[in-house]
Every structure is written in structure tokens, then in C-alpha cells.
C-alpha positions in Angstrom: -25.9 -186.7 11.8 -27.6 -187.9 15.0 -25.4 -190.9 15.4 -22.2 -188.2 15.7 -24.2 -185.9 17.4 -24.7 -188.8 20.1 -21.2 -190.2 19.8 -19.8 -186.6 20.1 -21.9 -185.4 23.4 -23.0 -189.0 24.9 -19.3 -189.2 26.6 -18.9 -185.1 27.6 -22.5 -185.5 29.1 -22.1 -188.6 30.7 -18.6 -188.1 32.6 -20.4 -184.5 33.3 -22.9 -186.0 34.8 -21.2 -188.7 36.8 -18.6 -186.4 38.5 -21.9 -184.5 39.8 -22.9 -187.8 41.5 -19.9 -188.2 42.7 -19.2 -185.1 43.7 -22.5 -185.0 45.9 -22.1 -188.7 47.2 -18.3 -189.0 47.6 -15.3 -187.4 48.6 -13.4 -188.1 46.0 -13.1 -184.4 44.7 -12.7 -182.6 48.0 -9.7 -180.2 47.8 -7.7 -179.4 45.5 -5.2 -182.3 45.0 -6.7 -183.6 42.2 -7.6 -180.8 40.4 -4.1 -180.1 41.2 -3.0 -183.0 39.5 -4.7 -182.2 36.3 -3.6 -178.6 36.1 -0.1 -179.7 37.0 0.4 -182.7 35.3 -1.9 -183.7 33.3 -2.8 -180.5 31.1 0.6 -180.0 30.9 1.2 -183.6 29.6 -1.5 -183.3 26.9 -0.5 -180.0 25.6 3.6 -181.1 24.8 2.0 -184.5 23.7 -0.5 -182.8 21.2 1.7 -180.1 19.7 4.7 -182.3 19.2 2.6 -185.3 17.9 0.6 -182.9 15.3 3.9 -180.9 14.5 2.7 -177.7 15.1 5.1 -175.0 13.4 5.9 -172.5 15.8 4.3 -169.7 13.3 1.0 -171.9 14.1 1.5 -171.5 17.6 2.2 -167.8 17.6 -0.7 -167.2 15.0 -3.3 -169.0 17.6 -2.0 -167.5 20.2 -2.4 -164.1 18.5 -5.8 -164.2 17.6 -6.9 -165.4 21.1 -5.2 -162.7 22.8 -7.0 -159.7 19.8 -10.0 -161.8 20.6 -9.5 -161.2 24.7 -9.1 -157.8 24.0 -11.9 -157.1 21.6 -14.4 -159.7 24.1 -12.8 -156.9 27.1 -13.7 -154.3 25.2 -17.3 -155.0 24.1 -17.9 -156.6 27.6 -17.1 -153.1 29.4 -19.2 -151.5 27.5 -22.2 -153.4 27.7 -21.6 -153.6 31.7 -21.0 -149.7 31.4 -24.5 -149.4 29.6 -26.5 -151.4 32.2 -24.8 -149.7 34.9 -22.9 -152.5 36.5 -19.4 -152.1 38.2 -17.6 -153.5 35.1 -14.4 -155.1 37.3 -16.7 -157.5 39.3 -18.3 -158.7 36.0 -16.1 -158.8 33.4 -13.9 -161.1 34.5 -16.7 -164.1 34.3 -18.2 -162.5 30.9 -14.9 -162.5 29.1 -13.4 -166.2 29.9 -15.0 -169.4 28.5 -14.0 -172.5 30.1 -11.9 -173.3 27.6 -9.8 -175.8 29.9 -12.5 -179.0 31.3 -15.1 -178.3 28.7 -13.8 -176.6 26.0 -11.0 -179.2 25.8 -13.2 -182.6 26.0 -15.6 -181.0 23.7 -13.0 -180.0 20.6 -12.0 -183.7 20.8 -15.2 -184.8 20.7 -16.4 -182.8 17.7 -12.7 -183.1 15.9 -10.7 -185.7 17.2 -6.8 -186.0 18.7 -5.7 -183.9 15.9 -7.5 -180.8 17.6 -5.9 -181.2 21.1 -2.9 -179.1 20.8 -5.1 -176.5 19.2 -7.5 -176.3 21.9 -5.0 -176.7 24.5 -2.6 -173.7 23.3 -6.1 -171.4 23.4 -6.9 -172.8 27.1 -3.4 -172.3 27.9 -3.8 -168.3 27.2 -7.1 -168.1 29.0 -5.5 -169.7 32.2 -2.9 -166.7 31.5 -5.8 -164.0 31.3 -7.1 -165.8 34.7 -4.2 -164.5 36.4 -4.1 -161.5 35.2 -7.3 -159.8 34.1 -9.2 -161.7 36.5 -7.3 -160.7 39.2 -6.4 -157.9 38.5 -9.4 -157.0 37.4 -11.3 -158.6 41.0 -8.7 -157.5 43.2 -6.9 -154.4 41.7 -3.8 -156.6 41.7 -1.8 -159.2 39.4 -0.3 -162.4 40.2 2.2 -163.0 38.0 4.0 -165.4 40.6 0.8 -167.9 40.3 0.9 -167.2 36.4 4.9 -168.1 36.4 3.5 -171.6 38.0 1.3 -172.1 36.2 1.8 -175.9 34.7 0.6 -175.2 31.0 1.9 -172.2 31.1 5.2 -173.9 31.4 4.5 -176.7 29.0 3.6 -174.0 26.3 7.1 -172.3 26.8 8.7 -175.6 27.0 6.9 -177.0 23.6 7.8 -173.8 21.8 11.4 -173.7 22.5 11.3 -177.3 21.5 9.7 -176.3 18.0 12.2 -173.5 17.9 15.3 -175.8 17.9 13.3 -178.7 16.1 14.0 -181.4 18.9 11.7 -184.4 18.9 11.6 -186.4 22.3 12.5 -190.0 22.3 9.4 -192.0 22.1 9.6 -193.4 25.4 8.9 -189.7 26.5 6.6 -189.4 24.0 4.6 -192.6 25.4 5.0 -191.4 28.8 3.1 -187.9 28.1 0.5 -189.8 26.2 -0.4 -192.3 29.2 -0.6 -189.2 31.3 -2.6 -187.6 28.6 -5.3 -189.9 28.4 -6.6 -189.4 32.1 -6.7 -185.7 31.9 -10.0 -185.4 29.8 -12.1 -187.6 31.6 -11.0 -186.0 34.8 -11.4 -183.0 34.0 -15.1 -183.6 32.8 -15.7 -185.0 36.3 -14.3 -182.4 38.3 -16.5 -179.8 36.3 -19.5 -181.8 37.1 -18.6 -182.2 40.6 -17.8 -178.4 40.8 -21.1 -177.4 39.1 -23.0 -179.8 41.4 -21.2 -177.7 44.5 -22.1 -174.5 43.8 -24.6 -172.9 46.4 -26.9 -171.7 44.5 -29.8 -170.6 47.7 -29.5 -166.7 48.1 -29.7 -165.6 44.2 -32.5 -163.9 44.3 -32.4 -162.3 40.6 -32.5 -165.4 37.8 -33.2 -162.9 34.9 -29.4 -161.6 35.3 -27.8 -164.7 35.5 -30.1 -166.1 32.5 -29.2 -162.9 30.4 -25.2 -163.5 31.3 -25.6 -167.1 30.2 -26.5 -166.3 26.6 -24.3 -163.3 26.5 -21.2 -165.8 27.5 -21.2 -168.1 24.1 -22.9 -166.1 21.6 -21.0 -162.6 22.0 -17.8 -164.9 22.2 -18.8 -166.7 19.2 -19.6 -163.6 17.4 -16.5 -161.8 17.8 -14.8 -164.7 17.2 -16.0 -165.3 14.0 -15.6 -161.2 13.2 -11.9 -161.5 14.0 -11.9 -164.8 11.7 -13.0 -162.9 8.9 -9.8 -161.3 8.4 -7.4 -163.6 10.3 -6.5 -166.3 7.7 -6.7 -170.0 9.2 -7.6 -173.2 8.1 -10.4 -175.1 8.7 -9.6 -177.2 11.6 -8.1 -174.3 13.6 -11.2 -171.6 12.8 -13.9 -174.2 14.1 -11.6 -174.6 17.1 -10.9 -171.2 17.8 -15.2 -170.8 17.5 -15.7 -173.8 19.7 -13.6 -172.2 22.7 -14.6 -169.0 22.3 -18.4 -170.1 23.0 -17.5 -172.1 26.2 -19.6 -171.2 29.0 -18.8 -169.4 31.9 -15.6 -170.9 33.3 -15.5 -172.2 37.0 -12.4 -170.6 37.7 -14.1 -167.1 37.6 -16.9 -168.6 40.9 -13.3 -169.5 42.3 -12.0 -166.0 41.8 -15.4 -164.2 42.7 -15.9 -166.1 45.6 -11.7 -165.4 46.6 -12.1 -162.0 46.0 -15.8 -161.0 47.2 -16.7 -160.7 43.8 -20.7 -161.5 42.9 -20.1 -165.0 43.5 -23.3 -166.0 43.5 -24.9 -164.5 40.4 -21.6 -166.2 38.9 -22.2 -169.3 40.3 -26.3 -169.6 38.5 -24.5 -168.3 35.4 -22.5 -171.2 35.0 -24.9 -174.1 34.4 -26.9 -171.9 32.5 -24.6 -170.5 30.1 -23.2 -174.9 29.9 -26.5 -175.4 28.7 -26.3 -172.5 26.0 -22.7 -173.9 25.1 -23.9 -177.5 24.3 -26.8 -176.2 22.0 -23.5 -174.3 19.9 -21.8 -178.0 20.1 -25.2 -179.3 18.6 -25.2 -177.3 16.0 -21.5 -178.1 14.9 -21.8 -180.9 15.3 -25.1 -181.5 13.1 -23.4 -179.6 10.3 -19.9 -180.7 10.4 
């Protein structure tokens, strides 16, 4: 068990930890080219590569997709409540309660803990989260949705693309096929960088209240886990896809939400100390998984 605990989390932590050195001692990650890259190219590469490689049915597909949308619902619903309880203006929080960072960690991590054959998986979940980005988290932050960003959006695109190609049962020539997967294979490791680098970035001086932030970090990953497991009590999947589906839905808070908070005067900073915090929850979930798998 501790020798695939280490294999599993020595690599996630290690790229982690070098994109915050080189975030802090390099420019290498200034703007947004490459992170543009990633979420352009390479995401998209990985998610037609995955689901065409695994030969996921389309019924798969929509079934995933199903549960995580119920599951953003129900994680929307007990989130506004809770805010609504503690008296706290629910649009500015829920946003960063409800989404885990299902695309730079939660990716990485699911092929850690499960290998290639989970990548489609994961990626299809990430690829509704990115959705719910553009339009709960706006809307929710600035009263407003962006569906022109979300009609962009690169694995938004590859998702559509990947299904119609399921639909008429066409398999791309394996030249393609190679192509995606050389594109593929430099998406997770930059991805773990680029969180690191973006979690090393954060300006932290001016949050004043820890106890918030520390209560929002462990709300994150267990509350998701929790209803994710409820829903997957009477949502039939198999094994592979219900330990998935758990290990994105306890993904800490994603970065996109200090992007979004920070764009839209939301609290940014709170957001921002909630982040590395709720990571840290996060990887004590991969533990455990990873221990009993």
C-alpha cells in the first residue's frame, strides 16, 4: 500500500511543487499563453484521445454527464443553504464552494490513482465543470452568463466533437490518433505546474479571517464527496466510473473561481487562502483511496 500510495502522489506533488518554484523564480507562466495552450489544445486533445481509445458508448457519456450535472445541482442546493444559514451573500460564495478543480488536479490525480483508462472519465466530468464555470460562476458573480466564452470553450468543443463521433461510430485513422496522444501526454504535467505556479501567486497578505477560509477548505471535498456518494447510491455505475466520479467531486477549490472572484470583485481573497487549504484536505481523500484501492 505505501509503495502506490508514493507512486500515485510522489509525481502530482512533485510537478505541484516544481511549477511553484518556477512560478516564483521564472517567467515561464506569466500570462495566459500557456495556460491557453492547455485549455485549447491540450485538454481538448486528451479528452477525444481518451474517449475514443477507451470506446466509450455514448449512453456512458450521457450517463456521466448526467450525474455530474444532478450532482451540481444538489452541491448548489446544499451550498445556498448553508451560506443562507451563516448569513453570507450566497452569490459571492457559492460559486468557489460548488466547483472542484476537477481540470489540473482532479485530472492528474484520477490517472494517478487509476491509470489511462480513467482519463476520458475524468476529462468528460472536468469538461461539465468548465461549463458550470461559465455559467453559474458567472452568472452567479456577475448577474450575467457568458455563453459566447462557454461556445469557445476548447473541451467543450472536443466533447461535442467526440460524441457526434460515437454517434456515427467513426474511428480516426491512427495517424490522428497518434497525433492527439503526443499532444496528450504534455497536458498533465503542465497542467500540475501551472496549478502550482498559480497557488504559489496568490496574494495571500490582507486575509485577515483564517477560521473562514479553514472552514470552506473542509466543506469543499467532504460535502462534495458526500453528496456524491448519496447520488451514487441510486445512480447505477461501475466501479471504475463511481471512484472517479468521488475523486472529482472532492477536488479542492478550483483556481478558476480566485480568477472569477478576483474579475468580478468577488471575495477574492478569502478564496484565494481557501485554495491551498482545501488542496491539502483533497490529497488526505487521495490517501485514503489510494491506501484502500
Amino acid at each position: 500500500m505505501i509503495q502506490h500510495l508514493s507512486e500515485a502522489l510522489f509525481p502530482l506533488l512533485s510537478l505541484i511543487i516544481l511549477g511553484a518554484v518556477l512560478g516564483r523564480t521564472t517567467d515561464f507562466f506569466d500570462g495566459r499563453a500557456l495556460s491557453g495552450l492547455v485549455t485549447s489544445v491540450g485538454i481538448p486533445a486528451l479528452l477525444l484521445h481518451s474517449i475514443l481509445s477507451m470506446e466509450m458508448d455514448i449512453s456512458g457519456m450521457g450517463a456521466l454527464v448526467g450525474i455530474t450535472v444532478v450532482w451540481l445541482v444538489a452541491m448548489s442546493a446544499v451550498t445556498a443553504l448553508m451560506l443562507a444559514v451563516i448569513g453570507l451573500p450566497v452569490r459571492s460564495y457559492l460559486p468557489a464552494l460548488v466547483h472542484p478543480n476537477t481540470g489540473n488536479m482532479g485530472i492528474p490525480v484520477c490517472f494517478a490513482l487509476f491509470g489511462s483508462q480513467s482519463l476520458g472519465l475524468a476529462v468528460v466530468i472536468s469538461s461539465v465543470i468548465q461549463v458550470s464555470h461559465f455559467t453559474l460562476g458567472i452568472g452567479c458573480l456577475s448577474g450575467r452568463l457568458s455563453i459566447r466564452s462557454m461556445a469557445k470553450n476548447g473541451p467543450v468543443m472536443a466533447l461535442i466533437v467526440g460524441a457526434l463521433l460515437l454517434v456515427a461510430d467513426i474511428r480516426l485513422p491512427g495517424p490522428v490518433m497518434t497525433t492527439l496522444d503526443m499532444l496528450s501526454s504534455i497536458t498533465i504535467p503542465v497542467m500540475l505546474m501551472l496549478l502550482g505556479s498559480s497557488i504559489a501567486s496568490l496574494k495571500l497578505a490582507g486575509a485577515r479571517d483564517v477560521l473562514r477560509p479553514l472552514g470552506f477548505s473542509f466543506y469543499r471535498p467532504l460535502v462534495g464527496l458526500a453528496v456524491a456518494w448519496l447520488l451514487l447510491l441510486v445512480w447505477p455505475f461501475g466501479d471504475l466510473e463511481a471512484q472517479v466520479f468521488l475523486i472529482q467531486s472532492a477536488m479542492s477549490v478550483a483556481v478558476m473561481s480566485y480568477v472569477l472572484a478576483v474579475r468580478y470583485q468577488g471575495p477574492s481573497q478569502e478564496i484565494a487562502l481557501t485554495i491551498p487549504m482545501s488542496l491539502a484536505v483533497s490529497l488526505g481523500v487521495v490517501v485514503v483511496f489510494a491506501l484502500f484501492q
